[in-house]
C-alpha positions as CSV (number, residue, x, y, z in Angstrom):
1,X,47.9,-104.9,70.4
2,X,50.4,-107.2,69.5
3,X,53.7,-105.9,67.7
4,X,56.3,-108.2,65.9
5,X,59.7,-107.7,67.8
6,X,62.8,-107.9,65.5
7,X,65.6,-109.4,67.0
8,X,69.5,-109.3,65.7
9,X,72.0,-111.8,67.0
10,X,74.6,-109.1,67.2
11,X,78.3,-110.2,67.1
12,X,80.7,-107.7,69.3
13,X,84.9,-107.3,69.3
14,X,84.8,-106.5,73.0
15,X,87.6,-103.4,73.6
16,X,88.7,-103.7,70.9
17,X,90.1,-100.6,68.8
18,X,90.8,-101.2,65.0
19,X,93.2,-99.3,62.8
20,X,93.0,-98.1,59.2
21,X,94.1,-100.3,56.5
22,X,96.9,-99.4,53.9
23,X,99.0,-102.7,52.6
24,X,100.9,-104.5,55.5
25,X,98.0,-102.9,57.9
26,X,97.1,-105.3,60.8
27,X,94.6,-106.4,63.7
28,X,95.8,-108.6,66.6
29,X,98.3,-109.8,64.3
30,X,102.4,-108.6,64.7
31,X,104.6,-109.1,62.0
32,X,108.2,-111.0,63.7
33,X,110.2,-112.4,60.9
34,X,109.7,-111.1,57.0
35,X,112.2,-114.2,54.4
36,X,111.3,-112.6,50.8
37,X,112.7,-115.2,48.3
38,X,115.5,-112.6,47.5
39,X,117.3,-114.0,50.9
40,X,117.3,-117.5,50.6
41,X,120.1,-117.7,48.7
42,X,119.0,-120.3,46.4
43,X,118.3,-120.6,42.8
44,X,114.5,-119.5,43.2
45,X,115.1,-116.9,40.4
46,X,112.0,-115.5,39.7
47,X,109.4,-118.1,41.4
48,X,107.1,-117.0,43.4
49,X,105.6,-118.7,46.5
50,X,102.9,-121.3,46.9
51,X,101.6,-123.3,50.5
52,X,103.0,-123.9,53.0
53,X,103.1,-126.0,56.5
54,X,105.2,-126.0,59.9
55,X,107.5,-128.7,62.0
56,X,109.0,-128.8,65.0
57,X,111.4,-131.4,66.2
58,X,111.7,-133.1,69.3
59,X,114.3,-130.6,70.9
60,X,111.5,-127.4,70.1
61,X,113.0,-126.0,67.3
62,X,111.1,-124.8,64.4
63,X,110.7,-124.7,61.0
64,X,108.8,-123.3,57.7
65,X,108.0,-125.9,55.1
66,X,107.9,-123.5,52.0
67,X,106.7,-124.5,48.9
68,X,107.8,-122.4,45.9
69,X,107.7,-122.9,41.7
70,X,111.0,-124.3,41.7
71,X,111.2,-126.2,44.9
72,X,111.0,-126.5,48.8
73,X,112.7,-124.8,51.1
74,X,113.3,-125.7,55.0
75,X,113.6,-122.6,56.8
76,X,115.0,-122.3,60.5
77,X,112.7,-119.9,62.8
78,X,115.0,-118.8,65.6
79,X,113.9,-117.9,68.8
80,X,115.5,-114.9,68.0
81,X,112.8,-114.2,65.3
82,X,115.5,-114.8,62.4
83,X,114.7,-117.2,59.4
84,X,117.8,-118.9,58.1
85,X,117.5,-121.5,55.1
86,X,118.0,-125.6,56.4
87,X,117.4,-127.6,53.4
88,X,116.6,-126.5,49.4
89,X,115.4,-129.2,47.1
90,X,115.1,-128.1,43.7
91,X,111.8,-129.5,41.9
92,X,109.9,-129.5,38.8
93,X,108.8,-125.8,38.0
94,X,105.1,-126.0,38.8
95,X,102.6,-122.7,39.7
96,X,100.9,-125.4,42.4
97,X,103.0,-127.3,45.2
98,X,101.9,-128.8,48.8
99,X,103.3,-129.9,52.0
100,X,102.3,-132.0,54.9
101,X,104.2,-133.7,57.7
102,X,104.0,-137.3,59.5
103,X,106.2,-138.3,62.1
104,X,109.7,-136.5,61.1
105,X,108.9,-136.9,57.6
106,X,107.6,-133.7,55.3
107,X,105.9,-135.0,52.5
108,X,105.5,-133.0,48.9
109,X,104.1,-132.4,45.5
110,X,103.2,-130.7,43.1
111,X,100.5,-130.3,40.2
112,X,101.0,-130.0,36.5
113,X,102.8,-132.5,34.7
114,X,105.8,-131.2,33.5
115,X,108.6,-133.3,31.2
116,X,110.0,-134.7,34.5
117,X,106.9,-135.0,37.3
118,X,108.5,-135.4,40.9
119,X,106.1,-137.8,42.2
120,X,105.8,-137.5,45.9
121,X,109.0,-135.9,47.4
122,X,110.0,-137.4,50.7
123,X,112.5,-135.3,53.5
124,X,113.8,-136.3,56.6
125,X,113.4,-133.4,58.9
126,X,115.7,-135.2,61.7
127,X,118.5,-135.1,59.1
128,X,118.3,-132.2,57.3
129,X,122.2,-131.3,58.2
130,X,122.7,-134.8,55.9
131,X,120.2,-133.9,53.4
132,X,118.4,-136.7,53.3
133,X,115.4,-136.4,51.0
134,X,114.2,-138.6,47.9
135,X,111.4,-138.7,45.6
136,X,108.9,-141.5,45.1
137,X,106.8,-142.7,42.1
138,X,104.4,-145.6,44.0
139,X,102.4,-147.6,41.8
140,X,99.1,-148.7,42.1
141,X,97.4,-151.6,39.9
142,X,93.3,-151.1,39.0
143,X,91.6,-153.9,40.7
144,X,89.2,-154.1,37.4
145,X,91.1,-153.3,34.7
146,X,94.3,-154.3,36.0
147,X,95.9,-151.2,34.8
148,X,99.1,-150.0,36.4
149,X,99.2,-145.7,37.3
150,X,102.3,-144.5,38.5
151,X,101.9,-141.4,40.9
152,X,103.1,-138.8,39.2
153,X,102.0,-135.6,40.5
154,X,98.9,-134.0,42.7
155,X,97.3,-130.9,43.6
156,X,97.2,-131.2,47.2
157,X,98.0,-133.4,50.6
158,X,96.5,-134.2,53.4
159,X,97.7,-136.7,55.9
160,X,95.1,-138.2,58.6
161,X,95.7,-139.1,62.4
162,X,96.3,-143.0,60.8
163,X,99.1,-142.4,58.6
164,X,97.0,-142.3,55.1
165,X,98.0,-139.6,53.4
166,X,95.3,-138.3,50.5
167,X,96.5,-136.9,47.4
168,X,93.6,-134.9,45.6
169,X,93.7,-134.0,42.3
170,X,96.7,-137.0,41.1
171,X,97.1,-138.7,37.7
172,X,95.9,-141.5,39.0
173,X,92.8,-142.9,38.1
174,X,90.2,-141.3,35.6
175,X,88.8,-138.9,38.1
176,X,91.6,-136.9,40.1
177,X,89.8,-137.9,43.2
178,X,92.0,-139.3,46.0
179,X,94.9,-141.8,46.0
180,X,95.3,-143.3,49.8
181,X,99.1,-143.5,50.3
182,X,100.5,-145.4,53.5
183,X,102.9,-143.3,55.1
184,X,102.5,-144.7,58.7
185,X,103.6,-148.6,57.8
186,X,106.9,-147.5,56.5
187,X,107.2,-143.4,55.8
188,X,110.2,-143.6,53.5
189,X,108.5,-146.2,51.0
190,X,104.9,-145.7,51.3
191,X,102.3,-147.4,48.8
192,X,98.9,-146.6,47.7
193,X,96.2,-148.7,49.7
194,X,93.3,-147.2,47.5
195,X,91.7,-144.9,45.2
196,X,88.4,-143.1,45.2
197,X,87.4,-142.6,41.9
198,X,84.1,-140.6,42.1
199,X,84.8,-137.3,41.8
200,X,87.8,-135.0,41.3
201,X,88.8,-133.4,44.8
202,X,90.7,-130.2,44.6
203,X,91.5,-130.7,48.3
204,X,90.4,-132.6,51.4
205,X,90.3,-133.6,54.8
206,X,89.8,-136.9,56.9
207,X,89.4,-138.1,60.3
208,X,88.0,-140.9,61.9
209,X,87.8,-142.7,58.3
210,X,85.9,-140.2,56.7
211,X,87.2,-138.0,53.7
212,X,85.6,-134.9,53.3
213,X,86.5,-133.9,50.1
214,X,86.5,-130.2,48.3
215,X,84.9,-131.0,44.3
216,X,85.1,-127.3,43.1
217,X,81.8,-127.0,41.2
218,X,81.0,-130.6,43.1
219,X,80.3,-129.2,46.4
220,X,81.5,-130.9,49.1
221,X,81.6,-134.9,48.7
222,X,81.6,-137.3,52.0
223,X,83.5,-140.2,51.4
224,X,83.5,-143.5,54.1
225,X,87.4,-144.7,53.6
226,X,87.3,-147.3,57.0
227,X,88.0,-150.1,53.8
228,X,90.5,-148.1,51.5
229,X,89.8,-150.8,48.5
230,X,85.9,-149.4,48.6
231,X,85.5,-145.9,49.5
232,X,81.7,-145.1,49.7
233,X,80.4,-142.0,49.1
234,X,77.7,-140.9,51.7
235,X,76.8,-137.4,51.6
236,X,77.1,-134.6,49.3
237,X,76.0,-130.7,49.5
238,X,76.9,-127.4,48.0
239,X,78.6,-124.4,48.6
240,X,77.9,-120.7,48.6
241,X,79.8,-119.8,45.6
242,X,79.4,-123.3,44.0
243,X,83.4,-123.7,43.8
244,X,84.9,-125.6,46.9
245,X,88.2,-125.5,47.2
246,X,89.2,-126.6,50.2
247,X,87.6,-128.0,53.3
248,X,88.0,-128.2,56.9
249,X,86.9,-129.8,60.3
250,X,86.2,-128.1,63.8
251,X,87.9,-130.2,66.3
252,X,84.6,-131.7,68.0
253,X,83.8,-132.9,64.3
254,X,80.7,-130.9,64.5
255,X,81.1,-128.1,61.6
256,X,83.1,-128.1,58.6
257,X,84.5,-125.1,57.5
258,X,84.6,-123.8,53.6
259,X,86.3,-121.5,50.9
260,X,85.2,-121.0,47.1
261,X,88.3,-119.7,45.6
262,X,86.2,-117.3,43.9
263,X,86.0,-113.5,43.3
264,X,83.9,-112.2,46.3
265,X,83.5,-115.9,47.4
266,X,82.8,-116.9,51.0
267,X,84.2,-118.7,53.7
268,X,81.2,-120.7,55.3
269,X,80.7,-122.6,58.1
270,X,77.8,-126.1,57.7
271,X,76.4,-127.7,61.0
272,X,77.8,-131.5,59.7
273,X,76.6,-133.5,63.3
274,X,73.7,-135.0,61.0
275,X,75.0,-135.8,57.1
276,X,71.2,-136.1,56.7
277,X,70.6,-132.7,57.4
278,X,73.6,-130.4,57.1
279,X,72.8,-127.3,57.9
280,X,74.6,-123.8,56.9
281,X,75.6,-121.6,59.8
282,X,77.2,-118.8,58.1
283,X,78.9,-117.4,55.2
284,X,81.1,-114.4,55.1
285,X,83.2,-112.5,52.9
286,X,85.7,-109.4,53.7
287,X,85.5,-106.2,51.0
288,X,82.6,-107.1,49.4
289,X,82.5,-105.7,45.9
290,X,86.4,-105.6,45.8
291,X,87.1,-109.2,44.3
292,X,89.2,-110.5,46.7
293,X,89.7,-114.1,46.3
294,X,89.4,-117.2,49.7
295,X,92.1,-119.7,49.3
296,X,92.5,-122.2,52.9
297,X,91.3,-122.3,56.0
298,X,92.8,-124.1,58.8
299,X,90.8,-124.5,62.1
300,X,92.9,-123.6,65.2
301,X,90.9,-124.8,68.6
302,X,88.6,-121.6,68.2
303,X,89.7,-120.0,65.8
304,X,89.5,-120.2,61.9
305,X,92.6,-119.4,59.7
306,X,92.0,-118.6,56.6
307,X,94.8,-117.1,53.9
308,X,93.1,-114.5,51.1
309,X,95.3,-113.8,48.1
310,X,95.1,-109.6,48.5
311,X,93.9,-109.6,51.6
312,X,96.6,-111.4,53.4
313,X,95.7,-113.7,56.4
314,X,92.0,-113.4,58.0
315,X,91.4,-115.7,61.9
316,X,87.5,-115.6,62.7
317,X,86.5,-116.4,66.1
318,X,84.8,-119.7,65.9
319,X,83.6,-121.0,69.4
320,X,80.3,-120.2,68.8
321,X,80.0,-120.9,64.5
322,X,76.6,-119.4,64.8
323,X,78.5,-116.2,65.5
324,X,82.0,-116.0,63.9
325,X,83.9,-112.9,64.6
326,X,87.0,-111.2,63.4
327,X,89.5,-112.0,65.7
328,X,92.9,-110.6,63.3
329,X,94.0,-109.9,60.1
330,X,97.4,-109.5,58.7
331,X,97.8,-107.8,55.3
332,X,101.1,-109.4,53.4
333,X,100.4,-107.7,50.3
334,X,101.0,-104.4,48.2
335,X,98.4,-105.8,46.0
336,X,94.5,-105.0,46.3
337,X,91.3,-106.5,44.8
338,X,91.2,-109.2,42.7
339,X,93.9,-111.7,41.1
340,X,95.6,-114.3,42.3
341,X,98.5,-112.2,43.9
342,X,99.3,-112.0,47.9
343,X,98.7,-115.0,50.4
344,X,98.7,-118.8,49.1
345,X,98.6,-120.2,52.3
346,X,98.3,-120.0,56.0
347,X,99.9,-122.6,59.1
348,X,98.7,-121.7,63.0
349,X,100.2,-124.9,64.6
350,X,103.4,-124.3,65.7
351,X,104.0,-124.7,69.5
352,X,105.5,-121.2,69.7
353,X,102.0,-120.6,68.4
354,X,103.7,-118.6,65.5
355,X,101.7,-117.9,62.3
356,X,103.3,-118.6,59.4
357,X,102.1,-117.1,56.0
358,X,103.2,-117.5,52.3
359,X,102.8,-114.5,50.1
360,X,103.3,-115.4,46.0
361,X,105.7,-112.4,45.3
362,X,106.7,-111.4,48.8
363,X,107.8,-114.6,50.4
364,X,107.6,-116.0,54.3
365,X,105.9,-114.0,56.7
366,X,106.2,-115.0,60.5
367,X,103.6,-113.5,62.8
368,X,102.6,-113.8,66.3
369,X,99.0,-113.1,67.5
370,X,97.6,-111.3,70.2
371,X,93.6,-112.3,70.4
372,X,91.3,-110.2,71.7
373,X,88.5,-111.4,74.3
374,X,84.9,-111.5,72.5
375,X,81.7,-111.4,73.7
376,X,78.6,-111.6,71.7
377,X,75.2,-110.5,72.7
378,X,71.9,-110.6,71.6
379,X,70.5,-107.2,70.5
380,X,66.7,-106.2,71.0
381,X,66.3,-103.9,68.1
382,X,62.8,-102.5,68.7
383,X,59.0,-102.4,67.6
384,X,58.6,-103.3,63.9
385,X,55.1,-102.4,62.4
386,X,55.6,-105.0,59.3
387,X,51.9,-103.8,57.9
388,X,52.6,-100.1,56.8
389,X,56.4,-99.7,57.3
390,X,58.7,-98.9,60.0
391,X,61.8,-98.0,62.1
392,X,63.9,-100.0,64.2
393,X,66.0,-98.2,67.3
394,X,68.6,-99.7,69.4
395,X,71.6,-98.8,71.6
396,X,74.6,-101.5,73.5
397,X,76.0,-99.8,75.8
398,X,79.6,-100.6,77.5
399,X,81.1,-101.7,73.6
400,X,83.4,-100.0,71.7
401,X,82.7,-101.4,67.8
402,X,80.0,-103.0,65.6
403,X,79.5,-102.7,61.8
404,X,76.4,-103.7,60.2
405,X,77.1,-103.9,56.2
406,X,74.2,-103.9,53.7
407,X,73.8,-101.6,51.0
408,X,77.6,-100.1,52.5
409,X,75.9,-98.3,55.6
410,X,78.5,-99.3,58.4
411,X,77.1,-99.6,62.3
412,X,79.5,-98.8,65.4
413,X,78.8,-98.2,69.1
414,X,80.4,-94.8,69.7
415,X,82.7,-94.5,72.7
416,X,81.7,-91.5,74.5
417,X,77.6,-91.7,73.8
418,X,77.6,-95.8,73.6
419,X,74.8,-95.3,71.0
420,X,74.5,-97.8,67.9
421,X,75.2,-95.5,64.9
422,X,75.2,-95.7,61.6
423,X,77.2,-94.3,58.7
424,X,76.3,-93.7,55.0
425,X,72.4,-93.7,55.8
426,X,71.3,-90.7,53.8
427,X,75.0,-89.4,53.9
428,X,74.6,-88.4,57.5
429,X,75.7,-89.6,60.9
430,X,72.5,-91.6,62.9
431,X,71.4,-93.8,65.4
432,X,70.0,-96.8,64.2
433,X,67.5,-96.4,62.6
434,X,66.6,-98.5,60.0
435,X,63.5,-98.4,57.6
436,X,61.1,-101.7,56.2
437,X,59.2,-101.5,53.7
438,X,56.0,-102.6,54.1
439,X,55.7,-106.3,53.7
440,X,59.5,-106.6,53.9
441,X,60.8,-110.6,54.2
442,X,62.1,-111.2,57.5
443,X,64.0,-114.5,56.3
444,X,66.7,-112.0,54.4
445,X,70.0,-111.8,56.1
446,X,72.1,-109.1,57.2
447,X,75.7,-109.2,57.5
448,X,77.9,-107.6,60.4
449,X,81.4,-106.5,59.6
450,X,84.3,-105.4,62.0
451,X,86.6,-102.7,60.6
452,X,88.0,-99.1,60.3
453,X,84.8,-97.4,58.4
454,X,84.8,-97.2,55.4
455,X,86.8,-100.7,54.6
456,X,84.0,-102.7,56.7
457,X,85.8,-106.4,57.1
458,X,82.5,-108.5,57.3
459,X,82.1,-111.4,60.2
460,X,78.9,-112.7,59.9
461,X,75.2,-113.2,58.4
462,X,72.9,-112.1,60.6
463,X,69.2,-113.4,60.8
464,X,66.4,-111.6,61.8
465,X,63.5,-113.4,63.6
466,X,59.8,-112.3,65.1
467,X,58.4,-112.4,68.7
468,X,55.3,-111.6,69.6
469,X,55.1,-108.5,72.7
470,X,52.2,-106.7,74.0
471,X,52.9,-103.7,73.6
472,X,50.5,-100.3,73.5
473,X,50.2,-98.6,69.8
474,X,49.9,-94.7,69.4
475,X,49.0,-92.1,66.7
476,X,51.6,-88.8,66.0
477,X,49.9,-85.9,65.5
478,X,52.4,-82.9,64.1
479,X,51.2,-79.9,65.0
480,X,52.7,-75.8,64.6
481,X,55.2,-76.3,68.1
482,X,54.6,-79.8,69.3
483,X,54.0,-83.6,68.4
484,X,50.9,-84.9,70.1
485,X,50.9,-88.7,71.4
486,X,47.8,-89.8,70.6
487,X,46.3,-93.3,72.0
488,X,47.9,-93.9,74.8
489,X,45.2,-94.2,76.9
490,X,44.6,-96.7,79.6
491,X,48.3,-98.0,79.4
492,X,50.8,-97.2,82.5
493,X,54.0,-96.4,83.7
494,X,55.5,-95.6,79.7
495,X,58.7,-93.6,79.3
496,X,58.8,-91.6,76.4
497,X,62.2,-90.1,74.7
498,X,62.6,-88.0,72.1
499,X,66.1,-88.6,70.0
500,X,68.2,-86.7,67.7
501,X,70.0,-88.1,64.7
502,X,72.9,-88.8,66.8
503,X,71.5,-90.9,69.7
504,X,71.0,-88.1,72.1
505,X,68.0,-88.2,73.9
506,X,66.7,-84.6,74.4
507,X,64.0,-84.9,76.5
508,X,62.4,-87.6,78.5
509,X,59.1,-88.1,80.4
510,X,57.3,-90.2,81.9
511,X,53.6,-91.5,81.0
512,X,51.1,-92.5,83.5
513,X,47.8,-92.0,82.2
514,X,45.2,-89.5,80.7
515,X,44.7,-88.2,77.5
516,X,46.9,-87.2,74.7
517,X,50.8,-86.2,75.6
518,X,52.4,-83.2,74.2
519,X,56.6,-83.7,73.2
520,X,57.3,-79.8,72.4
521,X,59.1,-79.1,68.7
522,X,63.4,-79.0,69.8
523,X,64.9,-76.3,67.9
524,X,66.5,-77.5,65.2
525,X,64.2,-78.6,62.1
526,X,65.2,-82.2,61.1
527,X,64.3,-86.2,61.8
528,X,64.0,-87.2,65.2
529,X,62.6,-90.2,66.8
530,X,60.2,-90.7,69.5
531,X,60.6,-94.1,71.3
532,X,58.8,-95.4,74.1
533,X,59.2,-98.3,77.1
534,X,56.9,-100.1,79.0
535,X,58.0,-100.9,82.6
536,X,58.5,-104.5,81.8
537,X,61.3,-103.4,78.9
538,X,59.1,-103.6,76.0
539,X,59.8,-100.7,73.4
540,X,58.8,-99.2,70.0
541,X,59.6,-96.3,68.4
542,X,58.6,-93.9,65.7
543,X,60.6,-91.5,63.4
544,X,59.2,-87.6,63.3
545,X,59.7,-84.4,60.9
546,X,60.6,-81.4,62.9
547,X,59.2,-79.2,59.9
């Protein structure tokens, strides 16, 4: 006979031992230095926090780049783990403001248009004890209609390995797209060298002269910039939540990285290697059901950095962006669920290889990460019978957590039996076992999670493929004591096991051949399951009544 075999790319956090989660609750993440806005002693007044970036100068030292409603600060980060205030440059009030660096230059802006728009604010990191910082409105002349823009104001920054910085969202133009300022030529009077005018980008990134632009309910837009007069778009596709918001690239160039700054939205993760066939690996969101809001991710060599308003900072492990897994989490806020309260924005690139984090209301956070080792594994989950309906069983030993998430059942390995269990299935504790209906779609996905049951942090989007195995089919007959095996003639060298609810195998023997087998009734009425294995590792199993 031949039985489909369902198979489940299983993602695993290898010894790794998670805590419960009140607000400020962590994984892999320690909290070092905590700068609320109350301690900077400047005139923040009430203004909460917004994004935020990192420098360090030639001599090691480093600093926070902090962008708040009523300006930037430059904070010190001592190696003593103390924050102490550099530079404060008071700006236009603005809910949005951005920051990158090139060279020893920080660049800024901000969105909205208030009665006095900053333009591009300009600092010179190697003289911060002088102060020396200036704002800049460049100019840029339409090549058709000969009207002159003056840059005003933008909603976000990004600056390329060239020297072009990108400004997303600007008054510039009709579209808000992206205005290509020069910052490399000359960094403290840089001018716009193009404009791409086909979309509005709420963020972006580039590399290698490509733009890879974040359109909100656009998708993602992929832009040719190698002539900055003619950008040409070449590629376009969509998100999960149909709201990109920001955008960005693995360092092989290989997969781009997503967020829809939506309630419930997901990070996702798109095979880009072909733009004629981009390909979705994954999508995953934490608290499902809680409306917890994606904002930026950053990719970090393997690991993807992603700040969530309420849920504070989230890394996935990303060697593998088949398989992402929850490497840490840091949880900055007090707030929970939905809103646009908590974490703005997230920057991994320090040398130190400190994290820093803005929260809106509660300010810098500096944290340092400890991330664990992870393995992943492919998981035989037995012998589906798709035609009338059927269980699946499965066990990995040697593993101390795993969460499967769908419907809020919640999978672990337990540490003393190393059975796969589950939790909510039927209010009760079991062993995998999981039920099809007959005719059920294979092509669904399911979605693992890593977390302290019952807060279930998810990590990936499983899918579930068929293979086809020889494998012997048998008949349970329920009698007044026993089950009887029936049809298991002819076939040799099967080991049969009957399980309890929680993984325990009561009793085991072994089939060689003859006529029907007799598994005696355990004590205790309830569901067990009968599983077998052929001596080349082929199993099935069956769920029984104990009436």
């Amino acid at each position: 006979m031949k039985s489909p075999l369902l198979t489940l790319c299983a993602l695993l956090l290898s010894g790794l031992m998670l805590q419960a989660q009140p607000s400020n609750d962590s994984l892999n993440l320690v909290k070092l230095i905590h700068f609320p806005t109350s301690d900077w002693n400047v005139p923040v007044g009430n203004g909460k926090c917004n994004d935020i970036w990192g420098y360090a100068d030639s001599s090691g030292a480093e600093y926070a780049l902090v962008g708040n409603e009523k300006g930037t600060l430059v904070a010190h980060l001592s190696p003593f783990q103390q924050a102490i205030p550099a530079l404060w440059v008071p700006g236009a009030t603005s809910v949005w403001r951005d920051l990158k660096t090139w060279s020893h230059y920080a660049y800024v802006v901000h969105d909205a248009t208030p009665n006095n728009p900053d333009g591009l604010l300009i600092i010179d990191m190697d003289s911060l004890a002088q102060s020396r910082y200036r704002f800049v409105k460049p100019t840029y002349t339409n090549p058709v209609t000969g009207i002159v823009d003056t840059f005003q104001k933008a909603h976000n920054i990004f600056v390329d390995e060239n020297g072009i910085l990108y400004a997303f969202g600007s008054n510039i133009g009709t579209s808000g797209g992206a205005v290509m300022i020069d910052v490399a030529t000359d960094p403290w009077n840089p001018s716009i060298v193009g404009v791409y005018e086909g979309n509005y980008f709420h963020d972006g990134y580039a590399r290698n002269d490509t733009l890879w632009g974040a359109a909100l309910w656009g998708g993602v837009i992929v832009v040719d910039v190698t002539y900055k007069s003619s950008p040409l778009t070449i590629a376009t596709f969509a998100t999960p939540g149909s709201f990109a918001h920001n955008c960005w690239l693995s360092d092989d160039g290989n997969t781009l990285y997503t967020t829809d700054e939506i309630a419930d939205g997901f990070i996702a993760g798109f095979d880009v290697s072909n733009l004629s066939n981009v390909n979705e690996y994954f999508r995953v969101r934490p608290q499902v059901g809680t409306g917890v809001i994606p904002h930026n991710a950053h990719v970090d060599g393997q690991h993807l950095v992603t700040s969530y308003y309420t849920f504070g900072v989230h890394i996935l492990d990303v060697e593998y962006p088949e398989l992402p897994v929850l490497a840490a989490y840091y949880d900055s806020s007090p707030v929970s669920g939905g809103g646009f309260f908590g974490a703005w924005g997230a920057y991994p690139y320090l040398p130190s290889n400190r994290l820093l984090v803005t929260d809106r209301e509660e300010g810098l956070f500096v944290l340092e990460a400890d991330y664990p080792d992870v393995s992943r594994l492919k998981l035989t989950v037995g012998t589906l019978d798709l035609s009338t309906g059927s269980t699946a069983w499965g066990a990995l030993p040697g593993h101390e957590m795993l969460y499967w998430k769908s419907g809020g059942d919640s999978l672990y390995v337990d540490s003393l039996s190393h059975q796969v269990l589950f939790y909510g299935l039927n209010a009760t504790n079991d062993t995998l076992m999981w039920n099809y209906a007959p005719g059920q779609n294979l092509a669904v996905h399911y979605a693992l999670g890593s977390g302290m049951f019952p807060h279930d942090t998810l990590i990936g989007q499983i899918g579930l493929s068929l293979e086809d195995l020889t494998l012997p089919s048998f008949d349970v007959w329920t009698g007044k004591e026993s089950w009887a095996l029936h049809g298991l003639e002819g076939h040799q060298d099967l080991r049969i096991q009957l399980i309890d609810a929680n993984g325990q195998v009561l009793r085991q023997f072994e089939w060689q051949a003859g006529d029907d087998m007799v598994v005696p009734f355990p004590l205790s009425p309830g569901v067990y399951w009968i599983r077998y294995e052929s001596r080349q590792g082929e199993t099935a199993s069956v769920s029984v009544i104990r009436p």
